[in-house]
C-alpha positions as CSV (number, residue, x, y, z in Angstrom):
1,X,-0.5,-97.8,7.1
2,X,0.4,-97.8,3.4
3,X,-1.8,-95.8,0.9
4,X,-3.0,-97.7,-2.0
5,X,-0.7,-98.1,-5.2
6,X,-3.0,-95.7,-7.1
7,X,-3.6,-92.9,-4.5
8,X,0.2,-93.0,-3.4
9,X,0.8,-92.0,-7.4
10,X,-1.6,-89.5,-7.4
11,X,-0.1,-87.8,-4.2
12,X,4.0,-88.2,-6.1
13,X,2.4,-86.5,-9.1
14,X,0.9,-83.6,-7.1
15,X,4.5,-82.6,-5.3
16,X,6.2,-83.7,-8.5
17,X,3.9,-80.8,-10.7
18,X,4.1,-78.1,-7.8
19,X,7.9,-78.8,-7.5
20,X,8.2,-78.2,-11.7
21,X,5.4,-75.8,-12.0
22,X,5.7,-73.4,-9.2
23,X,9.8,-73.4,-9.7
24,X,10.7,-74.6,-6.0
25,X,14.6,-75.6,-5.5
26,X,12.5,-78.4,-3.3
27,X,9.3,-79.5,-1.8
28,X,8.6,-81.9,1.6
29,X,5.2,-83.0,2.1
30,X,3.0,-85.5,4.0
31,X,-0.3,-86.7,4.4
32,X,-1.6,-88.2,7.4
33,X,-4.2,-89.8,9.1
34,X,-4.9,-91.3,12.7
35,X,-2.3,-89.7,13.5
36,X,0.2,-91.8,11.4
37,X,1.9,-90.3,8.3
38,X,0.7,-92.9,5.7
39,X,2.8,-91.0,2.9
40,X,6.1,-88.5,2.7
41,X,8.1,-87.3,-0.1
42,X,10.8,-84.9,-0.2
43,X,12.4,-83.8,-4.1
44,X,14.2,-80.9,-5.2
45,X,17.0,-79.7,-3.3
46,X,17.8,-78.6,0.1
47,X,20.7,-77.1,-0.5
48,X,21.4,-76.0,-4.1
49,X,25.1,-75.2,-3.4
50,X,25.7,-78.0,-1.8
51,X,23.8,-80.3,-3.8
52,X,21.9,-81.6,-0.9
53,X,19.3,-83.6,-1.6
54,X,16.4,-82.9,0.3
55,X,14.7,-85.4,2.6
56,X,11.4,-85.2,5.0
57,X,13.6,-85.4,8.0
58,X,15.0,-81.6,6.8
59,X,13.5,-78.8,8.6
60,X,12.0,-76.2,7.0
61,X,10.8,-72.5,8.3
62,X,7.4,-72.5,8.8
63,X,6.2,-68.8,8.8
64,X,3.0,-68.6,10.5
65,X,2.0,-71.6,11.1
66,X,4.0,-70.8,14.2
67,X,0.9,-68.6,15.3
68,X,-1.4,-72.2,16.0
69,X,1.5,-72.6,18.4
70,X,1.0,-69.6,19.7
71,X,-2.9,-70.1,20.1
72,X,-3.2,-72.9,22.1
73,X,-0.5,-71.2,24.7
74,X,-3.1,-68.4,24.9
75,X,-6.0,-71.0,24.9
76,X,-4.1,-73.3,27.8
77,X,-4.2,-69.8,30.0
78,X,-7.3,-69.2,29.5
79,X,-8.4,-72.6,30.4
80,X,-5.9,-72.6,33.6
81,X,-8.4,-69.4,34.8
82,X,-5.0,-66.9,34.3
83,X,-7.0,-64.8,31.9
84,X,-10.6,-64.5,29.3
85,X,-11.0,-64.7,25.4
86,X,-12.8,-61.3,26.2
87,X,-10.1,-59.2,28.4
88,X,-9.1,-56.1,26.4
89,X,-5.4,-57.0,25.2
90,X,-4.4,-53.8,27.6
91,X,-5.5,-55.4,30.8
92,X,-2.5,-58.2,30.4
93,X,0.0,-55.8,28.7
94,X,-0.8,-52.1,29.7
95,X,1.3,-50.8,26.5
96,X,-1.7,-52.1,24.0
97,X,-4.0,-50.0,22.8
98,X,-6.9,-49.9,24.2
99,X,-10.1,-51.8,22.5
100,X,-9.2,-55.0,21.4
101,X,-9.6,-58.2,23.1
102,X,-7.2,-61.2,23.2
103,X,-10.2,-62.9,20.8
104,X,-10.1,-60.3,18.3
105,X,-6.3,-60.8,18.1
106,X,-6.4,-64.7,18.0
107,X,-9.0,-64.0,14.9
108,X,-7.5,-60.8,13.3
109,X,-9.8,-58.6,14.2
110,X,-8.1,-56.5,16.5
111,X,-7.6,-53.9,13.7
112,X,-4.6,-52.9,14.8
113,X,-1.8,-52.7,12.0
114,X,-0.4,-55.8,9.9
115,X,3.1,-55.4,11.5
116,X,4.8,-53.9,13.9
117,X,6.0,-50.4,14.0
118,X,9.5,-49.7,11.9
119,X,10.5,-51.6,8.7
120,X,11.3,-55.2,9.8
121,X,10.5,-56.7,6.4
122,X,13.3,-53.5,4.8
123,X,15.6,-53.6,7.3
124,X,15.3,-57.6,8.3
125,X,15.7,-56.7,12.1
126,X,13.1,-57.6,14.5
127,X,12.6,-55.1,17.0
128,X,13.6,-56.5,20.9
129,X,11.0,-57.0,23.1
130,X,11.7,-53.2,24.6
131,X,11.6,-51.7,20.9
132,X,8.1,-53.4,20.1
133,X,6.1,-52.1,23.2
134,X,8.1,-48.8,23.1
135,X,6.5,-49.1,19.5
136,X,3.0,-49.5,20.2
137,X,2.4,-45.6,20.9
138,X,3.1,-45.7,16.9
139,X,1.0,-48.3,16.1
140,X,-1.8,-47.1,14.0
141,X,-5.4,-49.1,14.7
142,X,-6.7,-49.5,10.6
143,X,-10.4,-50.8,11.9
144,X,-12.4,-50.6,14.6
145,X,-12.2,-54.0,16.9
146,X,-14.2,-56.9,15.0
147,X,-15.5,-54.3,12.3
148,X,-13.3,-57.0,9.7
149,X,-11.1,-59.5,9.3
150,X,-7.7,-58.3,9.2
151,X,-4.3,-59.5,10.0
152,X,-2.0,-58.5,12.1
153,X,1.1,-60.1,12.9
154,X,1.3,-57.2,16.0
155,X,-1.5,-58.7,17.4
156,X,-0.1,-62.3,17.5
157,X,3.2,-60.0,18.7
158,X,0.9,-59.0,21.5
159,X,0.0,-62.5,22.2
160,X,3.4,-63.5,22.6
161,X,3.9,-60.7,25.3
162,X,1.0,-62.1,26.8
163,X,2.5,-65.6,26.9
164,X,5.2,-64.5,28.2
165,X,4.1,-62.2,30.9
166,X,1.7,-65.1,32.4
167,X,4.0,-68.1,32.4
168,X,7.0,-66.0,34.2
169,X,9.1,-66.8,31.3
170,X,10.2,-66.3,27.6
171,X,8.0,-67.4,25.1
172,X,10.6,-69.8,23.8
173,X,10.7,-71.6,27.0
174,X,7.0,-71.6,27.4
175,X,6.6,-73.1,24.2
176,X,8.8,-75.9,24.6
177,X,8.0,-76.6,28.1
178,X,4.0,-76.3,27.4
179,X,3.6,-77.7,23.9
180,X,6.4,-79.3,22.1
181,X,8.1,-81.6,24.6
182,X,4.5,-82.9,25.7
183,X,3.6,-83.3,22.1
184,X,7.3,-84.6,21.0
185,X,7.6,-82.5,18.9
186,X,11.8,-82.9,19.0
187,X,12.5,-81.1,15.3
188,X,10.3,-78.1,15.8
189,X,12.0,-75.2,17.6
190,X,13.7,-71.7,16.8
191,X,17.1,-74.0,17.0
192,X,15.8,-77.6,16.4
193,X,18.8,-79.9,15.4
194,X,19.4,-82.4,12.7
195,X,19.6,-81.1,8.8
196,X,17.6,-78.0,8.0
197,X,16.5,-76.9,4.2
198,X,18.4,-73.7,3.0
199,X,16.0,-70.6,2.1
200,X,15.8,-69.5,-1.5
201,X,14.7,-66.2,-3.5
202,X,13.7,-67.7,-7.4
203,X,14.5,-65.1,-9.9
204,X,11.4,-64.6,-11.6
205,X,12.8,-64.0,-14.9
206,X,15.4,-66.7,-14.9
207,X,15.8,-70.1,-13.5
208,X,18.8,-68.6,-10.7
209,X,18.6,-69.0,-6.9
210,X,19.3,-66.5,-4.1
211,X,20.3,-67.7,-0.6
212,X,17.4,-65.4,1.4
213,X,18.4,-63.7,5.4
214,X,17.8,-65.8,7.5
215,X,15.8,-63.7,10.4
216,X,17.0,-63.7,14.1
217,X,14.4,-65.0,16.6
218,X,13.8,-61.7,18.9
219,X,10.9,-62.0,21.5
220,X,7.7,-62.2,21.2
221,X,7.8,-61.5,17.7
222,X,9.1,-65.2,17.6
223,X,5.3,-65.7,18.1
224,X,4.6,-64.3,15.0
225,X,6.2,-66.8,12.6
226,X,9.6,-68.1,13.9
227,X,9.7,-71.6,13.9
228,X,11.2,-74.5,12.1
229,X,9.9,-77.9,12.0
230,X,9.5,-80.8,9.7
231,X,6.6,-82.6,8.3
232,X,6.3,-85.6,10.3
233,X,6.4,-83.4,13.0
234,X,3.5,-80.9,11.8
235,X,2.0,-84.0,10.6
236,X,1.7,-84.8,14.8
237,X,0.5,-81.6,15.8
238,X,-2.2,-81.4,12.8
239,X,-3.4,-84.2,13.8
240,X,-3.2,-83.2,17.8
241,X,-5.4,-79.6,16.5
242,X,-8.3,-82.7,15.9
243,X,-8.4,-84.7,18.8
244,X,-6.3,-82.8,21.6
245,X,-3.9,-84.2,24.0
246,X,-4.1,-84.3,28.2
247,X,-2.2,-82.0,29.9
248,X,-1.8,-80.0,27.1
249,X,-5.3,-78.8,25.8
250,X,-8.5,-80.6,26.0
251,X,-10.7,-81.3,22.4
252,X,-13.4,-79.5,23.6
253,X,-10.7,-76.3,23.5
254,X,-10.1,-77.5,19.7
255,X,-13.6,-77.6,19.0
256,X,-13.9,-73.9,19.8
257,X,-10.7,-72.8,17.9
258,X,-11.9,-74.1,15.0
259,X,-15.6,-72.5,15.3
260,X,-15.6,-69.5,12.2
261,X,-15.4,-65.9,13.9
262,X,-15.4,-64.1,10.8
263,X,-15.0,-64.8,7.3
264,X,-12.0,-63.6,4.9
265,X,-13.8,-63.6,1.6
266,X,-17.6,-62.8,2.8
267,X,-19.2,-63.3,-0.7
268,X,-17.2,-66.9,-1.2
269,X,-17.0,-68.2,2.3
270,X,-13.9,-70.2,1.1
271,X,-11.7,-69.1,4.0
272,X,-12.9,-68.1,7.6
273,X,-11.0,-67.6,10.6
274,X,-11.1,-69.1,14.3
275,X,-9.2,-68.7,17.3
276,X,-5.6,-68.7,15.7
277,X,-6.9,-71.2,13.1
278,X,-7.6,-70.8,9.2
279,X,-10.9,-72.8,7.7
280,X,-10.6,-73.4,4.5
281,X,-13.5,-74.6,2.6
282,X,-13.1,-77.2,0.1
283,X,-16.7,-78.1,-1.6
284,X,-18.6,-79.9,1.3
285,X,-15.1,-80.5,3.6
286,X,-13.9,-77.5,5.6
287,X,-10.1,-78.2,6.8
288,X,-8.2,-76.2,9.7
289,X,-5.1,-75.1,9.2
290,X,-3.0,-72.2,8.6
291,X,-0.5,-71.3,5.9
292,X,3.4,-69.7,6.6
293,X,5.9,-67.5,4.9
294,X,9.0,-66.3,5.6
295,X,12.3,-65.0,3.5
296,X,12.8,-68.0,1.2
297,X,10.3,-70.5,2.7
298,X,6.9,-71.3,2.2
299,X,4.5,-74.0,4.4
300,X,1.6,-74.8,5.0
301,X,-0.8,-77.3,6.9
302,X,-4.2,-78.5,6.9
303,X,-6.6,-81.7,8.7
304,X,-10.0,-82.2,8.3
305,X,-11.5,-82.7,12.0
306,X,-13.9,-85.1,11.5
307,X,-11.6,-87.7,9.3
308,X,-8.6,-86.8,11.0
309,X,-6.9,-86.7,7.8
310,X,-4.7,-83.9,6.6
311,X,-1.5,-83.0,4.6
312,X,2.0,-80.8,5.3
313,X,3.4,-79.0,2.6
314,X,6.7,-76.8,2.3
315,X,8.9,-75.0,0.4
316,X,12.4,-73.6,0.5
317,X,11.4,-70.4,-1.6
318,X,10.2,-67.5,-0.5
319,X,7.7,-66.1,-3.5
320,X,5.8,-68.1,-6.7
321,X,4.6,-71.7,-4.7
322,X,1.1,-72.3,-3.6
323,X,1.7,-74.5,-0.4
324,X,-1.9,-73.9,0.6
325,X,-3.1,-74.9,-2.4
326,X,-0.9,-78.0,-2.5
327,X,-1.9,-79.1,1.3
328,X,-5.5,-78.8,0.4
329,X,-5.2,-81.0,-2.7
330,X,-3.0,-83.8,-1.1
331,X,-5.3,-84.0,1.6
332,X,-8.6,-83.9,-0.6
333,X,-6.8,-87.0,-2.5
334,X,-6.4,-88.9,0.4
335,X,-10.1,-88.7,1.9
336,X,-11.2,-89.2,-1.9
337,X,-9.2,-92.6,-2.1
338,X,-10.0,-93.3,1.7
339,X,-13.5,-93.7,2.3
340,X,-14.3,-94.7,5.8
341,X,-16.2,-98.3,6.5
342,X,-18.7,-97.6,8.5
343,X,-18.3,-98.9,12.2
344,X,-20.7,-101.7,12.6
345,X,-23.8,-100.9,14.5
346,X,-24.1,-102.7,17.8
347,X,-26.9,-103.3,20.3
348,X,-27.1,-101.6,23.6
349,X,-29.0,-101.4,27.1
350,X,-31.3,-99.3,26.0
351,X,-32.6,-95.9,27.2
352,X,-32.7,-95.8,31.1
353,X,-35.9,-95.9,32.7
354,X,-36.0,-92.1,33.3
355,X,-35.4,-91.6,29.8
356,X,-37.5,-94.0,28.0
357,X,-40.9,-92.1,27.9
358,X,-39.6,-88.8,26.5
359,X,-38.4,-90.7,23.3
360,X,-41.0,-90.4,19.9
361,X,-42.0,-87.9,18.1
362,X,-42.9,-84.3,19.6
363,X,-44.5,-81.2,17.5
364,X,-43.4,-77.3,17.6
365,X,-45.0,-74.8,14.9
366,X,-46.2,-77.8,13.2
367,X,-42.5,-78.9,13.0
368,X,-42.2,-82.8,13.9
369,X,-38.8,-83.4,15.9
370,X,-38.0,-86.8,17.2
371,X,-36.2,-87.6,20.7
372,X,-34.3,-90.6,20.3
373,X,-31.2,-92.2,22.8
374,X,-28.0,-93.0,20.5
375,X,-24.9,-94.6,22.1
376,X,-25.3,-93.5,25.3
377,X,-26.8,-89.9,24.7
378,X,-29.7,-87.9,24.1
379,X,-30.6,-86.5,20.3
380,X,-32.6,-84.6,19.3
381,X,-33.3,-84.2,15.2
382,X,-35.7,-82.2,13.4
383,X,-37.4,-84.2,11.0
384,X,-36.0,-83.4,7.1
385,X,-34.5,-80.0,8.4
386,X,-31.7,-78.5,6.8
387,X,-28.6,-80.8,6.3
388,X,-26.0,-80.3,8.7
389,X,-28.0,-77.8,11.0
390,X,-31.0,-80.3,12.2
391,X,-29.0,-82.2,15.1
392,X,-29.0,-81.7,18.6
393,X,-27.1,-83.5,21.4
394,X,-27.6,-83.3,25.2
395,X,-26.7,-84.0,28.8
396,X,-28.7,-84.2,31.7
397,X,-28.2,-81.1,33.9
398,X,-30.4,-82.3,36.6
399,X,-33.9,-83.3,37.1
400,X,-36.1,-83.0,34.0
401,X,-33.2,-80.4,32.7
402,X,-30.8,-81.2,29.7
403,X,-28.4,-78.9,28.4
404,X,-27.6,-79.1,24.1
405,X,-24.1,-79.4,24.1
406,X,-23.6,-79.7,20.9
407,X,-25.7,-79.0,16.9
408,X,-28.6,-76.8,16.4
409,X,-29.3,-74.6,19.6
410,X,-26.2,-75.5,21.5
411,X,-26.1,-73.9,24.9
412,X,-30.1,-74.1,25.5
413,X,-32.1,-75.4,27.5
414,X,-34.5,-78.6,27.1
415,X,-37.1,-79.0,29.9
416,X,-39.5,-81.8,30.9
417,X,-43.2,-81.2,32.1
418,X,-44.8,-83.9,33.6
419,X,-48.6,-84.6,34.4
420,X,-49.5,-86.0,37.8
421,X,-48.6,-89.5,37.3
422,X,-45.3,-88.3,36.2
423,X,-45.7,-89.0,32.1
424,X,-44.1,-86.4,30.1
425,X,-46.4,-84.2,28.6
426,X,-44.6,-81.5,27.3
427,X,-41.1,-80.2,26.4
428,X,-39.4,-76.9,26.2
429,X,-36.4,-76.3,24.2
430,X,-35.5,-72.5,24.1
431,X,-38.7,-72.2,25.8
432,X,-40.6,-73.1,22.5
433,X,-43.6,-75.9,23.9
434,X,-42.9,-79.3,21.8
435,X,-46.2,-81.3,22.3
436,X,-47.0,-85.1,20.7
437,X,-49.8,-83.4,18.3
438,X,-49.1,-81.1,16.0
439,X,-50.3,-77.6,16.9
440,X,-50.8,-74.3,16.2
441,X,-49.2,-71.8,18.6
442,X,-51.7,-71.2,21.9
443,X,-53.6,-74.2,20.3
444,X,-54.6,-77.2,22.6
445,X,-52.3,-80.6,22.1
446,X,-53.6,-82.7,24.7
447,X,-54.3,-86.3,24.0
């Protein structure tokens, strides 16, 4: 897929003006959709010494973005049955402090610390696995568990432990075995081959360049924000974070990362948090994601779910870009310039024959709510309710008994009473009566 003339212009001018603007020795980015990369550009340079141009096939450090990663290895256990979103933390690695649970980590509300005990970010040496959880008698809890958002690169350390201690194996191994060979994702490791960008410290005051550390992976504090990849590659696994892979982790599993937790910024609701995944809110569109920094690179990615179109961005300096703010924008320009034709409607079977009477309209608190069968499923709508909240979707559970699996109410239950010849009469949903006439509450709705 090639982008149109026009939109792949806009998307040039955007890398071009961050590139100049934010003072970045160079810039890869991508958008995608489908999962195919339908644009790429690399500019600046990779390697300023060197005189390396860079190209999208160079890796770049991408920070925290490394923590998704980490996510759906915690999310793959928990679906395997080796553990729950709600175990304390302590019951799967007894050095923890006690309280939080592995959710409140995966969301950053465990309140425990930003970082780990010492001065990593001073002395630019990770502690070993044995230093971090000799550590945690140190480790100061800031909040109360899930009193606030706040994060905690410990936590995700903890996570990593956790990864590691349930799979029989280092975290690196895990990862590779678990996620990045099923996904093919061949240029994203802690060692991937083939050219990598160099990092960069931009003197504020002057247009110089400083070749930044370049951290050693250590444990599970690789978990934290370790890796390297490239942006076809996080172009892949943004798009897998929409629809899910077999064998890997299911879309349902996505679906629940991506449900809001908390919110960062309560009084904009701009930027929420899920399970290990970022939602940021762009107008209407909310995009998952998560951003990355580490000494002289900056990344970030971002997809929006339900058009499975997103955008890569990174950075080979360490301070003064926006990749967040980049991502957002080169995706936002792609769904602008991409509307989606509509899938042509197609006639069907029908209801089944069980079905078929409960369809219409039905009443609750003078509320009208209509039953209707739509490719193959049960809806449920409530009639000019609020946009966005007025859906339900169900699956039979067993006789007369759906389940809403999805929209307003999800999780409840929708029964079917019947008269004596067997004609619906009434529903429940939530246990609230839904009856053909509109009706007061206790008041008679018989025909």
């Amino acid at each position: 897929m090639r982008p149109p003339d026009a939109l792949g212009e806009r998307l040039d001018r955007l890398v071009a003006t961050a590139q100049s603007e934010q003072r970045a020795p160079s810039v890869s980015a991508a958008v995608f959709r489908d999962g195919e990369v339908l644009w790429r550009r690399a500019l600046g340079s990779a390697d300023v010494g060197r005189e390396e141009p860079a190209t999208p096939e160079h890796a770049y450090r991408i920070g925290s973005i490394t923590k998704t990663f980490t996510a759906v290895c915690i999310l793959q256990l928990r679906d395997a049955g080796v553990l729950d979103l709600d175990d304390p933390l302590r019951s799967h690695v007894p050095e923890a402090p006690p309280g939080p649970t592995v959710a409140d980590a995966l969301a950053h509300l465990s309140g425990l610390q930003r970082e780990p005990p010492g001065e990593i970010w001073e002395t630019l040496e990770p502690p070993s696995r044995e230093e971090l959880l000799a550590g945690l008698e140190d480790a100061e809890r800031v909040l109360r568990p899930a009193e606030a958002w706040h994060y905690s690169n410990l936590a995700f350390g903890l996570l990593g432990e956790i990864v590691t201690r349930r799979n029989d194996a280092a975290y690196e191994v895990t990862l590779r075995d678990r996620v990045l060979e099923p996904l093919g994702l061949a240029r994203t490791g802690f060692h991937p081959p083939g050219p990598r960008a160099t990092g960069y410290y931009v003197d504020p005051y002057s247009d110089g360049v400083t070749v930044e550390v370049e951290l050693p992976v250590e444990g599970p504090t690789a978990a934290m924000g370790w890796l390297w990849s490239t942006v076809d590659d996080l172009a892949r696994w943004a798009d897998f974070l929409s629809t899910g892979t077999d064998g890997v982790l299911a879309r349902e599993t996505l679906d629940e990362m991506a449900r809001v937790r908390t919110m960062v910024d309560d009084a904009a609701w701009s930027l929420g948090w899920g399970l290990g995944l970022a939602l940021y809110r762009g107008g209407e569109r909310v995009f998952v994601g998560h951003g990355g920094a580490m000494p002289g690179f900056l990344a970030a990615l971002c997809v929006h779910r339900p058009e499975r179109t997103g955008a890569v961005a990174l950075f080979n300096t360490g301070a003064g870009a926006r990749p967040e703010t980049l991502a957002l924008e080169l995706a936002g320009a792609a769904l602008d310039a991409l509307p989606r034709t509509p899938e042509l409607w197609r006639p069907d079977e029908g209801a089944p024959d069980d079905v078929a009477p409960l369809l219409g309209r039905w009443w609750s608190e003078g509320e009208e709510l209509v039953l209707s069968w739509r490719q193959g499923r049960l809806r449920l709508e409530v009639v000019d309710g609020p946009p966005g909240r007025s859906v339900s979707w169900l699956v039979p559970e067993e006789d007369d008994r759906w389940r809403i699996v999805e929209g307003r109410e999800r999780g409840e239950l929708l029964r079917v009473t019947r008269d004596g010849s067997g004609a619906p009469v009434k529903l429940y949903v939530a246990t609230y009566p839904l009856t053909r006439r509109a009706t007061a509450f206790g008041g008679d709705a018989s025909e």
